[in-house]
C-alpha positions in Angstrom: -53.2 35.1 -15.7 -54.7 38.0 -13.6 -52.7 39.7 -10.6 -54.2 42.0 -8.4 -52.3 44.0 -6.0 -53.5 45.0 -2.4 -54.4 48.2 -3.3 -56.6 47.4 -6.4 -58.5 44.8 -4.0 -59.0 47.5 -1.2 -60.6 49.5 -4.0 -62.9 46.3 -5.1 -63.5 46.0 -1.6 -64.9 49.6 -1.3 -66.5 49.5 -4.2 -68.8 46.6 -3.4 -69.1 48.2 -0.2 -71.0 51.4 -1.5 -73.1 49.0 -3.7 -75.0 47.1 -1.4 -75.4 50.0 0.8 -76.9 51.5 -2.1 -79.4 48.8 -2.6 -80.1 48.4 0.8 -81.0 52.1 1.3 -83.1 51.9 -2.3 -85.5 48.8 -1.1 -85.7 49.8 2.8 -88.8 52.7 2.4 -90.3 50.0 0.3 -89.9 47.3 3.3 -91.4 50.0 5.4 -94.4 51.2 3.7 -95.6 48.2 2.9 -96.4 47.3 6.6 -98.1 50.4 7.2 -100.6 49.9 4.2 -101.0 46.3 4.7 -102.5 47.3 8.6 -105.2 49.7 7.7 -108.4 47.8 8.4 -111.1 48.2 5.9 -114.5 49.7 7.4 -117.6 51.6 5.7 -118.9 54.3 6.7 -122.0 56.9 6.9 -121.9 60.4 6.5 -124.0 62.6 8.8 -126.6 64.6 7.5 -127.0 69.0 8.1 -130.6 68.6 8.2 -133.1 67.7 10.7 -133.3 63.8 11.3 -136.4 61.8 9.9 -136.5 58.4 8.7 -138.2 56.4 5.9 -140.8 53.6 6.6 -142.2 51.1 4.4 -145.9 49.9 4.8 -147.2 47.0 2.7 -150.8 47.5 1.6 -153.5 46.3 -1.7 -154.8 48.4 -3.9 -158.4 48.1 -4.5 -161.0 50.2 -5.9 -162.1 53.7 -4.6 -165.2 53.5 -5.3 -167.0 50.0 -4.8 -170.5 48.6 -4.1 -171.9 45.5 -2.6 -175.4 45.6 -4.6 -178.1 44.1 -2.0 -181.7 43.4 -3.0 -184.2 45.6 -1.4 -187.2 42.9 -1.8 -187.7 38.9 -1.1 -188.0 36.7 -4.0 -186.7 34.8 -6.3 -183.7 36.1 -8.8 -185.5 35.5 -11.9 -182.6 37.2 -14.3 -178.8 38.0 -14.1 -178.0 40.0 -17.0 -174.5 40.2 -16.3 -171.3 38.0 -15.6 -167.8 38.3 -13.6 -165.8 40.5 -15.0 -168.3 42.3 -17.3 -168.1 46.2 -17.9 -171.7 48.1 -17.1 -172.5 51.9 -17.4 -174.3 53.7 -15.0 -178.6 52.8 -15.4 -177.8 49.1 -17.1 -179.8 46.4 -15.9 -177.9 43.9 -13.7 -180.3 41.6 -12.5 -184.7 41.2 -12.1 -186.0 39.8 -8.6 -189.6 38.3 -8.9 -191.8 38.8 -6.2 -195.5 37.8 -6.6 -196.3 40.4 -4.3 -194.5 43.6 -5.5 -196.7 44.6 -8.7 -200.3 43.9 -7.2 -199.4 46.1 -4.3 -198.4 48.9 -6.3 -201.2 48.8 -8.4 -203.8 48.8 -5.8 -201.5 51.7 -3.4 -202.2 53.4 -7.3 -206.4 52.7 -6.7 -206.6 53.7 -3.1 -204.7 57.0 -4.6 -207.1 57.9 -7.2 -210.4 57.5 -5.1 -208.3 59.6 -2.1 -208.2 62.8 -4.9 -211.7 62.2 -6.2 -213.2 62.6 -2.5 -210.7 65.4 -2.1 -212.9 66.9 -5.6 -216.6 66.1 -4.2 -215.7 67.3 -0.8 -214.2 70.8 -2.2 -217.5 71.0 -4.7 -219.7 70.2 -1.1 -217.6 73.1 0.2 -218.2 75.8 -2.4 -221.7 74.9 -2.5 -222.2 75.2 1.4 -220.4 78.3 1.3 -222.1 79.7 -1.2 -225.4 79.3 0.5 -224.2 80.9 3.5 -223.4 83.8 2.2 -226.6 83.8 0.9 -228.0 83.4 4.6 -229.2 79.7 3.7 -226.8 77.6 5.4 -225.4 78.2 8.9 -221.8 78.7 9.5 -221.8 75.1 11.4 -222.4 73.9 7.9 -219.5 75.3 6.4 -217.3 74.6 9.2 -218.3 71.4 8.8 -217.4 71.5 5.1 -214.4 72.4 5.2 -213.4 70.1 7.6 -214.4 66.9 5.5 -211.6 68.9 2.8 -209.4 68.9 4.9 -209.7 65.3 6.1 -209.8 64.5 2.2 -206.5 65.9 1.6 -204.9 64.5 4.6 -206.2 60.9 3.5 -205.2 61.8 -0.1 -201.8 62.5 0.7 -201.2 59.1 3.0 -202.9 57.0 0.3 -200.0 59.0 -2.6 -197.1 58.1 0.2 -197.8 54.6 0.4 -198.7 54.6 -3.6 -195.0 56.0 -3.9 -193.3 53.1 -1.1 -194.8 50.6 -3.2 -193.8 52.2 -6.6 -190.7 52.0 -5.7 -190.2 48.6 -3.7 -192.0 47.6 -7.5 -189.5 49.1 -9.6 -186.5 47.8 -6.9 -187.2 44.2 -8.9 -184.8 45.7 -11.7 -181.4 45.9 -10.3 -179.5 48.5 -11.9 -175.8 49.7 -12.3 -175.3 52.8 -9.5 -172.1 54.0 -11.7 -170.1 52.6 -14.4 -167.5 49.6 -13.3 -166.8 45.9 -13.8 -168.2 43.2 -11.8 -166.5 41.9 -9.1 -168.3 39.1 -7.4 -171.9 37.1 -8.5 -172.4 35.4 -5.0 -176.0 34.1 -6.1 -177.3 32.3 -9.5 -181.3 33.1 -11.4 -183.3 30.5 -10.0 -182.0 31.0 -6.4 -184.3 32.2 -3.4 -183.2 35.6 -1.6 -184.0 38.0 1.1 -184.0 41.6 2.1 -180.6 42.9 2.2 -179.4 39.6 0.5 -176.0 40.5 -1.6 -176.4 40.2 -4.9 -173.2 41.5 -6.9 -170.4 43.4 -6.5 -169.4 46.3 -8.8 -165.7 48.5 -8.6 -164.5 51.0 -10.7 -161.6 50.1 -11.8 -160.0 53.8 -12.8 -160.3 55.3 -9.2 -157.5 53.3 -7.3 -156.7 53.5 -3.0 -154.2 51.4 -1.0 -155.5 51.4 2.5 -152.5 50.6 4.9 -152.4 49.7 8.8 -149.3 52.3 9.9 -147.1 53.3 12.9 -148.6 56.2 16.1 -145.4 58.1 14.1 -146.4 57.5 10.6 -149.8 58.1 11.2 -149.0 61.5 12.6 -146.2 62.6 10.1 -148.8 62.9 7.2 -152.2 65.3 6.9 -154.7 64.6 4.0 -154.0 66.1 0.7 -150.2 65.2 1.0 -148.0 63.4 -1.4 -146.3 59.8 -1.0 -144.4 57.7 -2.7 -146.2 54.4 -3.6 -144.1 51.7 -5.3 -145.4 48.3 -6.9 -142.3 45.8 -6.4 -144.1 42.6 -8.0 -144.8 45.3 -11.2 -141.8 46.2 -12.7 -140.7 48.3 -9.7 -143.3 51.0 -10.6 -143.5 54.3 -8.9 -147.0 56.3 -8.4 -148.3 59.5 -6.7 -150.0 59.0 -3.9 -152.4 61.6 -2.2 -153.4 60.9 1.5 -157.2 60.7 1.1 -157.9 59.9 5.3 -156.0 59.6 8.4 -157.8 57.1 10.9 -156.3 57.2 14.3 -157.8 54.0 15.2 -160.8 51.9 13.8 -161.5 50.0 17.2 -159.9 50.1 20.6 -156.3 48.8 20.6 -156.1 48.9 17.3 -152.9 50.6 14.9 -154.0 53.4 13.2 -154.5 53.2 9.3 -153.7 55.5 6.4 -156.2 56.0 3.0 -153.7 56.2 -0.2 -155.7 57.4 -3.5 -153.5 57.3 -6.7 -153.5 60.6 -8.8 -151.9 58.0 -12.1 -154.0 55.6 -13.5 -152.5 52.1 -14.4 -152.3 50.7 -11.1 -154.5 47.4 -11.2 -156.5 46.5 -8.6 -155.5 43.7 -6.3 -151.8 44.9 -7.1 -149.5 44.8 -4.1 -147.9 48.1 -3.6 -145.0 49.8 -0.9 -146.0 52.8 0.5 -143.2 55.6 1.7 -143.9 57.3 4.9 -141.0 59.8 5.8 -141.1 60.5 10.4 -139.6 63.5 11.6 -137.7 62.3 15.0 -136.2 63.7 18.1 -132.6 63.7 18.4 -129.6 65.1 16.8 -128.7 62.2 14.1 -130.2 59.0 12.6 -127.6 55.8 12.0 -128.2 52.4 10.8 -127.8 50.6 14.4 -124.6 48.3 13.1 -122.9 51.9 14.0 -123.9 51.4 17.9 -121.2 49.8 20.0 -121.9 48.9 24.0 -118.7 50.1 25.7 -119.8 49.6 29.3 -122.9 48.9 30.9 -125.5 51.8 29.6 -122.9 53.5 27.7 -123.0 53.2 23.7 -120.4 54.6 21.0 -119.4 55.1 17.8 -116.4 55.4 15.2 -115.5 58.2 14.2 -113.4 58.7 11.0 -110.4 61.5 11.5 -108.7 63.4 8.8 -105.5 61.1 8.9 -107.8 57.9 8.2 -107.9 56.8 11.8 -110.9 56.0 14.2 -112.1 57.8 17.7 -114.6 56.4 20.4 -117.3 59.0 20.2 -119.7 58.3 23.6 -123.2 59.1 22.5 -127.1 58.2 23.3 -129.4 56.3 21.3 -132.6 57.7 22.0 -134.9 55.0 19.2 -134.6 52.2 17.6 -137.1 52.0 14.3 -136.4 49.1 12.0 -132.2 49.3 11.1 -132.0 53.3 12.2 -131.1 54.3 15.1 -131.6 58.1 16.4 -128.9 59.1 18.7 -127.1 62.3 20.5 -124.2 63.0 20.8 -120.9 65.6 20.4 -121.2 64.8 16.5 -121.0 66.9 13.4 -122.4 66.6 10.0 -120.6 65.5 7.3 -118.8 63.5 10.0 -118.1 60.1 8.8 -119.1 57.2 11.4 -118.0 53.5 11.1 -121.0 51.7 10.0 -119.5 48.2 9.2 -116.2 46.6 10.4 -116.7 48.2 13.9 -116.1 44.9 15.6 -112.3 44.9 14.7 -111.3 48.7 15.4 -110.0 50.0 18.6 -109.0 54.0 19.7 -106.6 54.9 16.9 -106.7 52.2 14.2 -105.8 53.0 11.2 -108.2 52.1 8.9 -109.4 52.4 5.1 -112.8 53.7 3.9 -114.1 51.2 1.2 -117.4 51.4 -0.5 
């Protein structure tokens, strides 16, 4: 049997005493920080540039072939031969296709006749000339004579020379029955079959070289004017495995009717871009104003006033009053008492208030 006496239970007493205050004092910073960690709201942020603001825009566009023809016939007839199909590789000189008109070869050859008989009077009437001249400087003949000789050579030649033009027109509308390759490329298009009637300026095929590629894109007044010919872009094919090209700015249209947006001219510098491909092209805009923000960053704190968030050094926010001055696609261009490498609330905004504590998470 245990006895304890009053003093060895004021000692128990004291003793338990100091051992919950000890416990209490050992769990009561944890209580207390756990609060304060548990009310930091989570926000992301952006971290202002030190360099002059521009932005990046994205313009969809097709590549196609630089250099491409639409082959017309130069004569009426009747395509008697198509020596080619769609999608077949020519050099430069092969024969694509034979028109037959019935009226092409005949003319030719007698523009060849009428020719001929022009330089043979241009012959007699030079021999009457030499002759008449001769005799007049023998005093036979009268200088009317001669005049008059030389004359008729001189008519000669004139008629000579019209009867070789139209020889040479219809040489040539002749030899246009043989459709040949301009340069070397596959063909693109056969609108019209052998057998088939055509007309003058009738299309006939289409031929592109394939190893010459340009993306042709319809771009922003900004755009349009942030790029010169003979600089570099960026030009990305997304439905080819995310591809990335050279591209060299080739032309710079401001408009191509009235009212219209003005369009850019891409050619590749790399080969292996396919025609027909659809491509991205990277245009970078220089802007005016101080800093460019995606606009989720832009609060409205009053009617015409607009603010950000504004990360401080002991992880709490500050209203920052500022200006938007654009709004192109998700940036925003703004002014405003800002500083680079400042970091401004970008997402989460819409639960902060002046002095929240918050917590910067990727």
């Amino acid at each position: 049997m245990i006895s304890l006496t009053k003093t060895g239970l004021l000692a128990l007493g004291v003793t338990a005493a100091l051992s919950l205050a000890a416990c209490s004092e050992s769990t009561a910073p944890e209580q207390a920080a756990a609060p304060a960690s548990q009310n930091r709201l989570p926000v992301r942020v952006s971290y202002l540039e030190d360099k002059a603001p521009s932005l990046y825009q994205t313009f969809i566009g097709t590549a196609r072939a630089a250099n491409r023809v639409t082959i017309r016939s130069q004569v009426s007839g009747r395509l008697l031969e198509r020596e080619v199909k769609l999608g077949s590789q020519v050099q430069q000189g092969d024969v694509l296709a034979k028109v037959y008109n019935p009226g092409a070869t005949p003319q030719a050859l007698a523009a060849k006749q009428r020719w001929q008989q022009a330089r043979v009077q241009v012959d007699q009437a030079q021999r009457d000339y030499d002759r008449i001249k001769s005799l007049y400087e023998k005093k036979v003949a009268s200088i009317q004579e001669m005049e008059s000789a030389r004359s008729a050579v001189q008519a000669a030649q004139a008629a000579t020379d019209a009867a070789e033009s139209q020889y040479m027109q219809a040489q040539q509308m002749d030899a246009e029955q043989t459709i040949r390759a301009p340069f070397a490329g596959v063909i693109t298009s056969t609108p019209v079959e052998p057998g088939e009637v055509i007309q003058v300026g009738q299309p006939l095929l289409q031929l592109a070289d394939p190893d010459e590629v340009e993306i042709e894109v319809i771009v922003s007044d900004g755009a349009a004017a942030s790029v010169a010919a003979g600089d570099v872009l960026t030009v990305l094919a997304p439905f080819s495995g995310n591809r990335k090209f050279a591209g060299v700015v080739h032309e710079v249209t401001p408009f191509r009717e009235r009212g219209a947006l003005p369009t850019v001219i891409v050619k590749l510098a790399d080969a292996g871009l396919i025609p027909g491909t659809t491509v991205h092209i990277q245009f970078e805009s220089a802007v005016a104003g101080q800093f460019v923000l995606p606009a989720s960053s832009l609060i409205k704190t009053g009617r015409q006033q607009s603010a950000v968030y504004r990360v401080t050094s002991n992880n709490q926010v500050e209203l920052v009053p500022v200006k938007p001055l654009q709004i192109i696609n998700d940036k925003i261009v703004i002014n405003g008492p800002l500083q680079p490498q400042d970091a401004v609330v970008i997402a989460g905004n819409h639960q902060l208030y002046p002095g929240a504590n918050v917590e910067v998470v990727q």
